[in-house]
C-alpha positions in Angstrom: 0.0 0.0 0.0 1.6 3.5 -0.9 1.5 6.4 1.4 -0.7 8.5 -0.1 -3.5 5.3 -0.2 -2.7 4.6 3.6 -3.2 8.0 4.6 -6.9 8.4 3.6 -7.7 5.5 6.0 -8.3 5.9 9.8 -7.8 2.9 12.0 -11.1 1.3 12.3 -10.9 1.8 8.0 -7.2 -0.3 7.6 -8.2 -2.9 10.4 -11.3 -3.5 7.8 -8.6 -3.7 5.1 -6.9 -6.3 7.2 -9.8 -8.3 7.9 -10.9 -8.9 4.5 -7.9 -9.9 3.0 -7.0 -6.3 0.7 -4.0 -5.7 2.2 -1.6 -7.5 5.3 -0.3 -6.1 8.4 2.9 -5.7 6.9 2.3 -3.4 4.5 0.3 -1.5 6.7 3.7 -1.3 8.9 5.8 -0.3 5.9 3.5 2.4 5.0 3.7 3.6 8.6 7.1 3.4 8.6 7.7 5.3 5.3 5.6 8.0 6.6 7.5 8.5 9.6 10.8 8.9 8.1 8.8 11.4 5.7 7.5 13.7 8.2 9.5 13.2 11.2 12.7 14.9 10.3 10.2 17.8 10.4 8.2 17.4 13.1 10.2 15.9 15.7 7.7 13.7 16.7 8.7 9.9 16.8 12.0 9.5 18.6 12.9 5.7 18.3 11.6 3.2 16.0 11.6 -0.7 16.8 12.0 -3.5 14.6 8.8 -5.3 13.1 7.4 -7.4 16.4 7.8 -11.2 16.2 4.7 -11.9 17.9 1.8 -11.5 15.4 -1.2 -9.4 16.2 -4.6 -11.6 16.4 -6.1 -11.8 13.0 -9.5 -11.3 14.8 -8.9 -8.5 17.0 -10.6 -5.4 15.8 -7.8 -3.0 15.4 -5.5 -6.3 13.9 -2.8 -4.8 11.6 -3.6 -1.4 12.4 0.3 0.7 12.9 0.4 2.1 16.4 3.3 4.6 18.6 3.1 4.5 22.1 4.0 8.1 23.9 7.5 7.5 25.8 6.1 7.7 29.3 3.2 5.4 31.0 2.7 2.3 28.9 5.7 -0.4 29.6 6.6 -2.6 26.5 8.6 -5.4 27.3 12.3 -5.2 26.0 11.7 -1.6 24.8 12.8 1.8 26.1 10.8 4.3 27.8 12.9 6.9 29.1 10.0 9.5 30.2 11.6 12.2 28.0 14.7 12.2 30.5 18.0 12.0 30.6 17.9 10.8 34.6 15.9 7.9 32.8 17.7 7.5 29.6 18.7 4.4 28.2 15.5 2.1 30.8 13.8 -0.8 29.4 11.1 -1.8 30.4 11.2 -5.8 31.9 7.6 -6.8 30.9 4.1 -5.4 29.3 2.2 -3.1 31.9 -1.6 -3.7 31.6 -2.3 -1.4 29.0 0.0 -2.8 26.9 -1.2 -5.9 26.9 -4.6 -4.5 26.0 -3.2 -3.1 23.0 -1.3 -6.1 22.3 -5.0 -8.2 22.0 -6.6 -4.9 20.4 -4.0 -6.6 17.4 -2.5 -3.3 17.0 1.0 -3.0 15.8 3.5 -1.3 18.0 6.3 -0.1 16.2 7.7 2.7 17.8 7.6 5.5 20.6 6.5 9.3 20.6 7.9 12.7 22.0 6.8 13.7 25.7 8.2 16.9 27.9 10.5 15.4 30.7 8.0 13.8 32.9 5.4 15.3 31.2 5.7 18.1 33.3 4.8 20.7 30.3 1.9 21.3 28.3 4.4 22.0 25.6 7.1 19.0 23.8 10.4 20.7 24.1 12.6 18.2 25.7 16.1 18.6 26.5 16.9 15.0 25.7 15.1 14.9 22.2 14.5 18.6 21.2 11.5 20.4 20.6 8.2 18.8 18.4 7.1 20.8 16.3 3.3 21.4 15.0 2.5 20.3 11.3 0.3 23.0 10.6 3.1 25.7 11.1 6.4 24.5 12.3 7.2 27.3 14.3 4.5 26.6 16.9 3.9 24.2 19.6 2.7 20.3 19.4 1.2 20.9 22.8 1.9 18.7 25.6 2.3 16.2 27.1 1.5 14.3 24.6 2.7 16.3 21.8 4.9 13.3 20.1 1.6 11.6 19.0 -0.8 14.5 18.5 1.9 15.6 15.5 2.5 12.2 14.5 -1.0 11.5 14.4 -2.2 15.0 12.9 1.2 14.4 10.0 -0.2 11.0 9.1 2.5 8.7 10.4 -0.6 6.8 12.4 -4.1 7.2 12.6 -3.9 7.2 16.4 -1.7 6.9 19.2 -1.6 6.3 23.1 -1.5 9.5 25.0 -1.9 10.6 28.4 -3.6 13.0 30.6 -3.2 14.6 33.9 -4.3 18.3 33.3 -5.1 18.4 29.4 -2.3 16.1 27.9 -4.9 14.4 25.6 -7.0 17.0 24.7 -4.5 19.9 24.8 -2.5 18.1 21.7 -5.5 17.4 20.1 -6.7 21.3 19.8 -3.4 22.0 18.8 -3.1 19.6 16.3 -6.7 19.3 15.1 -7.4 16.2 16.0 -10.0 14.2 18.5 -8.9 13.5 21.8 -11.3 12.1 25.0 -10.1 12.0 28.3 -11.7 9.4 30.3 -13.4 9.3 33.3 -11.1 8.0 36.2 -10.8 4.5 36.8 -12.0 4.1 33.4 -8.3 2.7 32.1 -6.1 0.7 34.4 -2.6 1.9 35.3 -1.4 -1.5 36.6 0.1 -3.9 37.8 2.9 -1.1 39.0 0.9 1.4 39.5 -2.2 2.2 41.3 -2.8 5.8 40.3 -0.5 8.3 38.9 -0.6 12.1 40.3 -3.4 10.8 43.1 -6.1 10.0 40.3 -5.1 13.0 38.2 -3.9 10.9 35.7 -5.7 8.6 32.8 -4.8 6.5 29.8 -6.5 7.2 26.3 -5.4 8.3 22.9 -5.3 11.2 20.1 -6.8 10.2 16.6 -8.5 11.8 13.4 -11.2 10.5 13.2 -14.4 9.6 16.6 -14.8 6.6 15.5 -11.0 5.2 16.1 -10.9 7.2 19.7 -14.0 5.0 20.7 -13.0 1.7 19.1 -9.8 1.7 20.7 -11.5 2.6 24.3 -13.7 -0.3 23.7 -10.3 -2.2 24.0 -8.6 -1.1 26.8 -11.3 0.0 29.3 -12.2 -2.1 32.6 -10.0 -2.8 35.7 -7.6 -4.7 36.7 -7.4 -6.7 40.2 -6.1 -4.2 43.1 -7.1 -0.5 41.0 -8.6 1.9 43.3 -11.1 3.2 40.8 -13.8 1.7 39.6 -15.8 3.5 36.5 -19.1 1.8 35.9 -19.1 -0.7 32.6 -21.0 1.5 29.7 -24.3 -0.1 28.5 -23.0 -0.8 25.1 -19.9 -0.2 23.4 -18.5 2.9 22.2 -17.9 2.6 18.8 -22.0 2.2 18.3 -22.4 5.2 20.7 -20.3 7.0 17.9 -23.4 6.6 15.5 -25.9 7.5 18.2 -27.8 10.2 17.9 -27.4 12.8 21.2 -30.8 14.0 21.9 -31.3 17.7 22.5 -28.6 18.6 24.9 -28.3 21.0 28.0 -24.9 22.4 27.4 -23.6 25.7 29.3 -20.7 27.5 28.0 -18.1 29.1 30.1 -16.3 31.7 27.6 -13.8 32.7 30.0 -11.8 30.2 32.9 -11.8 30.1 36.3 -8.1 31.7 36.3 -5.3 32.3 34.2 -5.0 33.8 30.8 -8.3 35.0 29.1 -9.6 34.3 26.1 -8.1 35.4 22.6 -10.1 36.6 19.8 -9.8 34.2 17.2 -10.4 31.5 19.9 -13.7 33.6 21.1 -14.5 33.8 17.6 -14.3 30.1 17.3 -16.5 29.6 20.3 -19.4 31.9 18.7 -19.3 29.8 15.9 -19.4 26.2 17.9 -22.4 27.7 19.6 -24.1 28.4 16.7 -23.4 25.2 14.8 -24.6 23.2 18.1 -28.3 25.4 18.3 -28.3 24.8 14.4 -28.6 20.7 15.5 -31.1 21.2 18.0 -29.1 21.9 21.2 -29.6 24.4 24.1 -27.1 26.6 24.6 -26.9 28.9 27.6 -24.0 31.0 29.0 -23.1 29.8 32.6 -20.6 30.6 35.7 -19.6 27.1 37.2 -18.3 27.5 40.3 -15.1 25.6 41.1 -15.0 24.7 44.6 -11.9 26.7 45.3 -10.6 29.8 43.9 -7.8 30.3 41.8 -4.8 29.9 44.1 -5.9 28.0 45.8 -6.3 25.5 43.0 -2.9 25.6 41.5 -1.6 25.2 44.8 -3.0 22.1 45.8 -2.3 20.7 42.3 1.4 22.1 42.5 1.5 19.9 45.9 0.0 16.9 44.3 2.4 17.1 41.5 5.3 17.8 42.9 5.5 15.2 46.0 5.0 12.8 43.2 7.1 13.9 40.7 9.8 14.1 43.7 9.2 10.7 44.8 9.9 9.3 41.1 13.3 11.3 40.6 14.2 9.7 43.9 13.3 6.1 42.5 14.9 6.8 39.3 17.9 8.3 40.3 18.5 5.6 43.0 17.8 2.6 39.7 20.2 4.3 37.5 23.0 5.4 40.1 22.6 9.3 39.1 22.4 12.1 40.4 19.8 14.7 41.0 21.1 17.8 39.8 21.3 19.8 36.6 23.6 16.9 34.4 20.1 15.1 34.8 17.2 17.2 35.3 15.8 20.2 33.2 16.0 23.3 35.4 12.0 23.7 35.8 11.5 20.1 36.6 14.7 20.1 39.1 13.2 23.2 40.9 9.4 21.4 40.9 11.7 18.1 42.7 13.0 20.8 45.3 9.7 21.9 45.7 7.7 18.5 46.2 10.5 17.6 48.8 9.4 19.9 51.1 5.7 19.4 50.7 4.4 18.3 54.2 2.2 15.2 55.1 -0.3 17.8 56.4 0.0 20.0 53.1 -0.5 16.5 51.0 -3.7 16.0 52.3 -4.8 19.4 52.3 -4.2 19.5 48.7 -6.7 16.1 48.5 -9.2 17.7 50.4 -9.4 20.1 48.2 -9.6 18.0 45.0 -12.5 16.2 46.8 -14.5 19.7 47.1 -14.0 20.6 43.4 -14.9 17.1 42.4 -18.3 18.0 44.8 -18.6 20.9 43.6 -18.7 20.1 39.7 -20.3 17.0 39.7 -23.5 19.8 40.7 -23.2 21.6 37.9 -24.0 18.4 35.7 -26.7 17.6 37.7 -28.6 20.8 36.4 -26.8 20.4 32.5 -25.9 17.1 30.3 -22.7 18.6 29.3 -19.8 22.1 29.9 -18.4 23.7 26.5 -15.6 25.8 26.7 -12.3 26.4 24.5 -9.8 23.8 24.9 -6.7 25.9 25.2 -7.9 30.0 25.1 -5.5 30.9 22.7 -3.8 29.6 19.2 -0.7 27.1 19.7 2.1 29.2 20.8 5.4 29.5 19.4 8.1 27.2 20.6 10.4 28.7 23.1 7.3 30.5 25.0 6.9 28.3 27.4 10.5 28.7 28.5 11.1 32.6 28.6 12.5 32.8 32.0 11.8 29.8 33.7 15.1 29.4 34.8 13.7 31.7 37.7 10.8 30.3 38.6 10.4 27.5 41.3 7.8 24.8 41.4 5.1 26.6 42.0 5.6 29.4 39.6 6.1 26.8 37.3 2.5 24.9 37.8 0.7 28.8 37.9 2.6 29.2 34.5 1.4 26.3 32.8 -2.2 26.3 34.6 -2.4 30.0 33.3 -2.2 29.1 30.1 -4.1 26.2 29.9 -6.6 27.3 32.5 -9.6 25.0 31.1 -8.5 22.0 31.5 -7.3 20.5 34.7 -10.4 20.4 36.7 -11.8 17.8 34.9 -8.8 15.8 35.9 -9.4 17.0 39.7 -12.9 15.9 39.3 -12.1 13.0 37.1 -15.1 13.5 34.8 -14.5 12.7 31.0 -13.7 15.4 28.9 -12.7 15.8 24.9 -11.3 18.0 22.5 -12.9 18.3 19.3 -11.7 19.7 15.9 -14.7 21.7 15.3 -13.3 24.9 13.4 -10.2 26.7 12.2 -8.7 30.3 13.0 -10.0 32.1 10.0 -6.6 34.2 10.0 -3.8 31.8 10.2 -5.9 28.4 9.1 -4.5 27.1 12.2 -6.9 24.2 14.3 -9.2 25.5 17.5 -10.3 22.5 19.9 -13.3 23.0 21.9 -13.8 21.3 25.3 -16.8 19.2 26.5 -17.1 17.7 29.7 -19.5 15.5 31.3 -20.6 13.7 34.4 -18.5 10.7 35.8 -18.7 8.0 33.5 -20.5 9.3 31.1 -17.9 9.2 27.9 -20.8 7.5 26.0 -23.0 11.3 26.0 -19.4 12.6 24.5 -18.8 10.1 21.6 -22.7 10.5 20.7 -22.1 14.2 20.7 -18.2 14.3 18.9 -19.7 11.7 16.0 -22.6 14.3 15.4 -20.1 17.1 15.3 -17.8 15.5 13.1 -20.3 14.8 10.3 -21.7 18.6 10.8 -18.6 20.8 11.0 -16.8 22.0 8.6 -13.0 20.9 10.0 -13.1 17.4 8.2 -10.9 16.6 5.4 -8.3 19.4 6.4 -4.2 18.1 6.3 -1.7 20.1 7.6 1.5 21.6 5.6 3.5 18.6 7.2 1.3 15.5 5.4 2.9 11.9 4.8 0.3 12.1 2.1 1.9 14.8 0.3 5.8 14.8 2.0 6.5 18.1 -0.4 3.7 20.5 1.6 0.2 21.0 0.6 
């Protein structure tokens, strides 16, 4: 199969290829692979590539065949590297399949490589020390977003039709707005992190994916949703699967919009502009649409504090287990300045402050689960301004200490953390473009707890209605030269 051919197809469409006989799994993989070394010298996205795996996918599984990159951080493949975007990790293998990735192993998805991540995902942006910076395929000046910025651009550039990606303040869905793609973060519990974990970042953290297309985001969830013995949450079991809720229609739906955030920076024009039209395209299919104030449970500061303590005493206990595996040390030959400030930081975070800081992700949690008892879902921008230029991020932080580091990335990405306080589902959907620069504008909906099925019924009417399908950024493995 040639580039351009595979390119057209999302997952759910090669898998079908697979299954009735048009094409194998190894051309898929070549196709894949061609793509990559297309795009990636551009992009920045895919930092290691494995050889073909020896153990077969299942012929029967319903992603069998389909290419696949795992994000270098939180999924363990056996005999392969995940280095978390460090170089206090650099050069780890992982000794056996984490949970997850045994779920994608029986999914029959083929695993052929790993994507850019921030070290420790501690950014909203992919500008690693150890790799260098991703870059956006829409305009390679800008940001890939973060944390999972590897496999939003390698996704949105056509090297796979989806890829694993995590989550613990917008790391899904803020690489999908940037990147134009569809990205779900699921409610907690939803997705095991085991056997080695039982939570990551005290529940802040979940498993899930960027993609192009609904359909593939929901299939794949499908596959790797339930518990496994020991987890601490448990998400009730949806009443059918996914992938039919994708063809679903939603009903008439309740849906406040919240213009501007809680905190942080305010909403740009072209991202306001964007907003206006969502609204309008939603009351065009039947939806209510009301402007709303959702109280948080917490004010501003007192938000990205407890979240800088929750982040930081873990991020400080993992440097300690790393740099105790690996014989390093914890200092600047190892440790990007902003992450080796937030380690300083998290060290001297007090037992009492700890639980503080979960006390007060219990009353936001309260607090917004009332909101959807009066409204089915919350709309507001994904990120409230256009994918930044690389280097922004950076300006200064040298300076800052670990909680001037959280405040700066909470205040620019001031949307979409409390749904990972909360643990309530929440996506990002492709719905328009910036009509200045062409560049992608996600919007965010969020939903009750365990209610991911009300999203996908809501993303697969969107995605037939708006105008954003069918776009390909400049960088396209479909067209290697530009558009």
């Amino acid at each position: 199969m040639r580039v351009t051919e595979y390119v057209n197809f999302d997952a759910v469409g090669l898998a079908e290829l697979v299954a009735k006989g048009e094409v194998t799994s190894a051309e898929l993989e070549a196709a894949a692979r061609e793509a990559a070394q297309a795009v990636n010298p551009r992009i920045n996205a895919v930092v290691e590539t494995w050889p073909a795996d020896d153990e077969p996918s299942p012929g029967s599984a319903p992603l069998a065949g389909v290419p696949f990159l795992i994000k270098d951080l939180g999924v363990a493949m056996a005999g392969r590297r995940m280095e978390l975007g460090s170089r206090l990790a650099a050069g780890n293998v992982a000794g056996a399949d984490s949970a997850l990735m045994r779920r994608f192993r029986r999914a029959g998805l083929v695993t052929f490589g790993r994507t850019a991540t921030p070290e420790m995902a501690y950014s909203v942006t992919t500008e690693p020390v150890l790799y260098g910076a991703t870059r956006n395929p829409w305009d390679l000046e800008r940001s890939a977003g973060g944390s999972s910025g590897g496999s939003g651009a390698a996704v949105a550039a056509g090297v796979v039709p989806i890829a694993h990606a995590t989550d613990a303040a917008g790391s899904i869905r803020i690489p999908a707005a940037y990147n134009g793609l569809f990205g779900l973060k699921p409610t907690r519990g939803r997705v095991s992190m085991g056997p080695d974990l039982d939570e990551i970042f005290n529940g802040l953290a979940v498993q899930g994916s960027v993609s192009r297309t609904v359909r593939d985001s929901a299939a794949l969830l499908d596959q790797i949703r339930g518990p496994e013995p020991g987890d601490p949450y448990f998400a009730e079991e949806p009443s059918r699967p996914y992938a039919e809720e994708v063809t679903r229609h939603p009903g008439a739906l309740r849906i406040g919009v919240l213009a501007q955030a809680w905190g942080g920076r305010r909403t740009t024009a072209p991202v306001a502009d964007a907003l206006s039209r969502t609204v309008r395209l939603l009351e065009s299919l039947g939806h209510r649409v009301t402007e709303v104030e959702v109280d948080l449970g917490a004010d501003w500061e007192e938000f990205v504090l407890a979240n800088t303590r929750l982040w930081t005493a873990n991020l400080a206990a993992s440097v300690d287990e790393l740099a105790a595996a690996f014989d390093r040390p914890v200092d600047s030959s190892t440790l990007e300045p902003v992450i080796l400030a937030s380690y300083h930081y998290g060290r001297r975070v007090s037992g009492v402050q700890f639980v503080t800081a979960l006390s007060i992700r219990n009353r936001i949690a309260r607090s917004l689960a009332r909101y959807f008892d009066a409204h089915d879902m919350l709309l507001t921008p994904t990120m409230p301004e256009l994918p930044v230029p690389l280097g922004t991020y950076a300006e200064g932080a040298e300076a800052l200490d670990g909680l001037g580091w959280l405040r700066r990335i909470f205040d620019r990405s001031p949307f979409t953390a409390a749904f990972n306080v909360a643990g309530t589902p929440a996506m990002s959907v492709p719905v328009t473009a910036d009509a200045g620069t062409g560049l992608p504008v996600g919007m965010q909906f969020a939903a009750g707890y365990g209610l991911e099925g009300r999203l996908f019924r809501l993303a697969g009417q969107l995605e037939k209605a708006s105008p954003w399908s069918g776009r390909t950024p400049t960088v396209w493995a479909g067209n290697s030269t530009g558009r």
